[in-house]
C-alpha positions as CSV (number, residue, x, y, z in Angstrom):
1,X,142.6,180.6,161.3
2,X,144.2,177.4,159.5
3,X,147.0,175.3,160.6
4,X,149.7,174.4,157.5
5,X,152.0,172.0,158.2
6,X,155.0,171.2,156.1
7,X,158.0,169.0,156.0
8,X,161.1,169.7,154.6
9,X,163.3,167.1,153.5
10,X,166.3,166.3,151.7
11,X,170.0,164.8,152.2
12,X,172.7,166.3,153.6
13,X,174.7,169.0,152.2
14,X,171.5,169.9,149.9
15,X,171.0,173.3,152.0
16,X,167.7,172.7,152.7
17,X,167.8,174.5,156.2
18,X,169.2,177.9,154.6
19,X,166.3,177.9,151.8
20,X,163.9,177.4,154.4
21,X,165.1,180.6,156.4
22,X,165.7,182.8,153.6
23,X,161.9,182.4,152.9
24,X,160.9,182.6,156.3
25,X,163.0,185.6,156.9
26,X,164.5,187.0,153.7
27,X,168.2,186.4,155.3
28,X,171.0,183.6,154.1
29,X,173.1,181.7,156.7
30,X,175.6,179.4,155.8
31,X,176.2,177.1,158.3
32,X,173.6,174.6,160.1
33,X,174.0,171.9,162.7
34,X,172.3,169.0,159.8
35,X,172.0,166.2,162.9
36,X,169.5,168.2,164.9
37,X,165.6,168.2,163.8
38,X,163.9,172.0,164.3
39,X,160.2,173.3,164.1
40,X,159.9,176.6,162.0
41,X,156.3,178.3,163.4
42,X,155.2,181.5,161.7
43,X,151.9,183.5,161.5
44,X,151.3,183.6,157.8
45,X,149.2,186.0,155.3
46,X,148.1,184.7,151.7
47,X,145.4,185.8,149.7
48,X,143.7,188.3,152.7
49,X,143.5,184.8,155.1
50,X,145.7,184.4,157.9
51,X,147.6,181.4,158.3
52,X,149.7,179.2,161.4
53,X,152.4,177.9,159.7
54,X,154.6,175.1,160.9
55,X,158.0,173.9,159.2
56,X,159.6,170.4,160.2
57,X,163.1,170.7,159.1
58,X,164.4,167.3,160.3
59,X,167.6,165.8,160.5
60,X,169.3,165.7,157.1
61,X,169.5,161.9,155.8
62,X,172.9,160.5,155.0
63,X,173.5,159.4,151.2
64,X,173.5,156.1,152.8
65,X,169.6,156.6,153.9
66,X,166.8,154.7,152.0
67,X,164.3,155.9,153.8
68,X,162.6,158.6,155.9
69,X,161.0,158.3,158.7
70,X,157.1,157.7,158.5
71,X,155.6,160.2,161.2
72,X,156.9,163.4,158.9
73,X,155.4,162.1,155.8
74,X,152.0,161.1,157.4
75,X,151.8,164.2,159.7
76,X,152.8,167.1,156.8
77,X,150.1,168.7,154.9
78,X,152.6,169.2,152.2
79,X,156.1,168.6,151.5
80,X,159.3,170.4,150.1
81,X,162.3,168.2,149.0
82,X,165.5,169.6,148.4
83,X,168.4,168.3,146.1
84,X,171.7,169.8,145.1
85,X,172.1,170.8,141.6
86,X,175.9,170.0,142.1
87,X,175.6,166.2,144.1
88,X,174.4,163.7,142.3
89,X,173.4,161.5,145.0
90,X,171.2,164.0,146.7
91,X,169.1,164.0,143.6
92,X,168.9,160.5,143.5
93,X,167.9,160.8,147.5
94,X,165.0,163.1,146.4
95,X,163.5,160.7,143.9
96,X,163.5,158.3,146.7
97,X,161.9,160.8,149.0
98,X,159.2,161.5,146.0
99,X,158.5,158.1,146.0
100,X,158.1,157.7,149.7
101,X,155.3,160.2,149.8
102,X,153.4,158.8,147.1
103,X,153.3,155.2,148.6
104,X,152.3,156.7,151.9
105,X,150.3,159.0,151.1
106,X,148.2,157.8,148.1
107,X,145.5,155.6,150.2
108,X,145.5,158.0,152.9
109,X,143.8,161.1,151.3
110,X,141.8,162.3,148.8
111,X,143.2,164.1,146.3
112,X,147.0,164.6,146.1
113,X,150.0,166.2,148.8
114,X,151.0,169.1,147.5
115,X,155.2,169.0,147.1
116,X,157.3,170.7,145.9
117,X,160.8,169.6,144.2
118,X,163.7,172.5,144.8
119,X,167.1,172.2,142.8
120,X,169.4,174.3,145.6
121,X,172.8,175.9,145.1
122,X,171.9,177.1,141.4
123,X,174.6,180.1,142.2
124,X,177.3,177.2,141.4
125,X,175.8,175.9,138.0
126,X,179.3,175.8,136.6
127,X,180.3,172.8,138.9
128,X,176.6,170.8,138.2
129,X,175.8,167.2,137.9
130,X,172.3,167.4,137.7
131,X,170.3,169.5,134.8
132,X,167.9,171.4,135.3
133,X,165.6,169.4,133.0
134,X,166.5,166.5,135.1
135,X,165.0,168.1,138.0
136,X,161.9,169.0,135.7
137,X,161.3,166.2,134.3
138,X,161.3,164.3,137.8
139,X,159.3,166.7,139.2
140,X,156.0,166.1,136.4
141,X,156.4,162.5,136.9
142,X,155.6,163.0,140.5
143,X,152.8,166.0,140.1
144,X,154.7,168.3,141.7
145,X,155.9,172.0,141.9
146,X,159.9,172.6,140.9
147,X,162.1,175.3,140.9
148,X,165.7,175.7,141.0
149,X,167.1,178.3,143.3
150,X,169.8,179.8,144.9
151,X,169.4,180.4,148.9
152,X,172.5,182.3,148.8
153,X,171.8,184.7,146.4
154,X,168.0,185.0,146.0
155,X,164.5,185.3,148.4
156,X,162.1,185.9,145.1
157,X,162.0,181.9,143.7
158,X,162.0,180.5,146.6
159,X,159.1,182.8,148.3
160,X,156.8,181.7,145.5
161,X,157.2,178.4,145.4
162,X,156.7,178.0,149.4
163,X,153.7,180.4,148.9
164,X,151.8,178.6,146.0
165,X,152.6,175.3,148.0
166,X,151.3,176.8,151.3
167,X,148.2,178.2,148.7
168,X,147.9,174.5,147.4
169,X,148.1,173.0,150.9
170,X,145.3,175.3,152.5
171,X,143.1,174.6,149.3
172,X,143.0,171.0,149.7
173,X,142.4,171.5,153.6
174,X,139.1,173.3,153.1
175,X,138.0,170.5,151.0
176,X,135.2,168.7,153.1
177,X,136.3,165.3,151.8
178,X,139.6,165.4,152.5
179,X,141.1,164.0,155.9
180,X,143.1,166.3,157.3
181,X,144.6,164.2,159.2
182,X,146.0,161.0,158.9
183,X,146.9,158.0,161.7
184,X,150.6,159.3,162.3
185,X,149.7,162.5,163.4
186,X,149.5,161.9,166.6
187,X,152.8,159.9,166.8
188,X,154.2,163.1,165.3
189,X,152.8,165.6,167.7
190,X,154.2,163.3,170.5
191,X,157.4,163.5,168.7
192,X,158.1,167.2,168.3
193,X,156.1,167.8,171.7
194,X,159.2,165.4,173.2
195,X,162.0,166.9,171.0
196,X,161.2,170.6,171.1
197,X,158.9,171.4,174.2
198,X,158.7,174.8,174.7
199,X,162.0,175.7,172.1
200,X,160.0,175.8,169.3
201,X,161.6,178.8,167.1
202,X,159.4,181.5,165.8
203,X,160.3,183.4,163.1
């Protein structure tokens, strides 16, 4: 059985918690404590294999933030990064974020991260400040998977993007060239073995 690990990350206020949880369990909630980092574990089935699936949903960064913190990007197998469609600044965050990963994580593999780019809060497209060709446009630059979605209204979008990441991700782990893991992985493991202990949540 495969391990998938992914990172989820994104500023504040870009709901990046409540997409996560309406994929992992078809429910919306509103409201999330953003300066507390969890780990999302769920037994996973995709195309007949059965997959572990880990989800590091760490603190959310400040519009302030430059950066993220290195152990995520150099522990994750793949990445989602979430914007708001109506905050500017969190898109502007994301490209950052993008960014991040592909300096990071260019000399350390063999073939690319899967990530995926997610425009949130597309129920309130009236109020937007980002387009969604904005989003796309960002997205191809970087290689990566996009979709705009709305966690309070709708499971569909954002179940298949998280599965044809996940499908990406365990792809490029079966590859016998690739590394499949990289020099902050252990600093990560110590991390969320510190931070969550036992109180990992399970979904």
């Amino acid at each position: 059985m495969s391990d998938i690990k992914l990172a989820l990350l994104g500023s504040d206020g870009t709901g990046k918690s409540a997409v996560l949880v309406r994929f992992l369990t078809k429910r919306f909630i509103g409201e999330y404590a953003s300066n507390t980092n969890s780990l999302y574990c769920k037994r996973f089935s995709i195309d007949g294999r059965q997959l572990n699936l880990e989800v590091f949903d760490p603190c959310s960064q400040s519009a302030e933030s430059q950066s993220v913190p290195v152990e995520p990007l150099s522990w994750a197998d793949g990445f989602i990064v979430v914007y708001n469609i109506i905050d500017r600044t969190s898109f502007l965050n994301a490209k950052n974020i993008l960014q991040q990963i592909k300096e990071i994580r260019v000399d350390g593999c063999k073939g690319e991260v899967p990530v995926g780019l997610v425009g949130n809060k597309q129920d309130l497209c009236h109020a937007r400040q980002v387009s969604e060709e904005e989003g796309r446009t960002l997205a191809q630059e970087h290689r990566c998977l996009f979709q705009e979605v709305s966690a309070a209204e709708d499971h569909q979008e954002i179940s298949g993007l998280f599965t044809e990441l996940i499908r990406s991700a365990a792809e490029r782990l079966r590859r016998p060239t690739d590394l499949r893991r990289y020099s902050g992985s252990k600093s990560m493991a110590k991390l969320i073995n510190n931070v969550f202990g036992k109180r990992r949540k399970s979904v």
